[in-house]
C-alpha positions in Angstrom: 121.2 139.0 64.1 124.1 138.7 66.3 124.5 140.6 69.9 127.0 143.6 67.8 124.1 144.3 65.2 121.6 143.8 68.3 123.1 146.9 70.2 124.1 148.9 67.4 120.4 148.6 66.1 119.4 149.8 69.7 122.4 152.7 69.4 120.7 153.7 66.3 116.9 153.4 67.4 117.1 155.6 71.0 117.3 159.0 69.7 114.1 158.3 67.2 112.3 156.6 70.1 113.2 159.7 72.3 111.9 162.0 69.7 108.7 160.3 69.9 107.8 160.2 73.2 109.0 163.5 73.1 106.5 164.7 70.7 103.6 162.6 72.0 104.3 164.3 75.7 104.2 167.6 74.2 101.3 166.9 72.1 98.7 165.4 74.5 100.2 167.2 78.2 97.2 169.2 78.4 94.9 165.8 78.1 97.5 163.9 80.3 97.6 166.5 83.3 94.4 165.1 84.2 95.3 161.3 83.7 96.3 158.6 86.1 100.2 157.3 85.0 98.4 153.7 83.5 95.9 156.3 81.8 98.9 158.2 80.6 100.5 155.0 79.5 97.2 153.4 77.7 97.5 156.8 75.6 100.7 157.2 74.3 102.0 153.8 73.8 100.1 152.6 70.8 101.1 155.7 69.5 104.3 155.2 70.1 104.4 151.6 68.8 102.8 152.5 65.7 105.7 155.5 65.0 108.1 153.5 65.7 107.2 150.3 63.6 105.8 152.1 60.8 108.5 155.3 60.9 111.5 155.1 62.7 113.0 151.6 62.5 112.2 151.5 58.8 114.2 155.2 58.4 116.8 153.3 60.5 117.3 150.6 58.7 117.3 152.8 55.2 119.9 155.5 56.8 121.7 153.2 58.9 121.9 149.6 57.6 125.4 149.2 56.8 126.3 150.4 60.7 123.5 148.2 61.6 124.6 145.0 60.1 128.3 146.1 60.7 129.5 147.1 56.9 130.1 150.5 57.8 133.8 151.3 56.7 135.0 154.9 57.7 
């Protein structure tokens, strides 16, 4: 994967990965008010992880694999 495909891959994968954390925040803030920031951390980022191996980079690469891999023509 060259450094073009590397950052349009990234370009492609911020808004899922901020819709994520986003969701898990929202989802566990009443548990994480009481947490330490490593405690906060130990929680939501095997969550995150999973979402985004098993969800959004597959989505990406199905909706977006001709921008990815630079084939797009518009």
């Amino acid at each position: 994967m060259s450094n073009a495909q590397r950052a349009r891959l990234a370009l492609v994968l911020i808004p899922g990965a901020y819709a994520v954390v986003t969701a898990l925040l929202y989802v566990w803030s009443p548990v994480l008010a009481r947490l330490a920031p490593w405690q906060t951390a130990a929680l939501i980022v095997p969550q995150m992880v999973g979402a985004m191996i098993w969800g959004v980079i597959p989505a990406a690469h199905r909706w977006f694999g001709g921008f990815i891999a630079g084939r797009c023509t518009a």
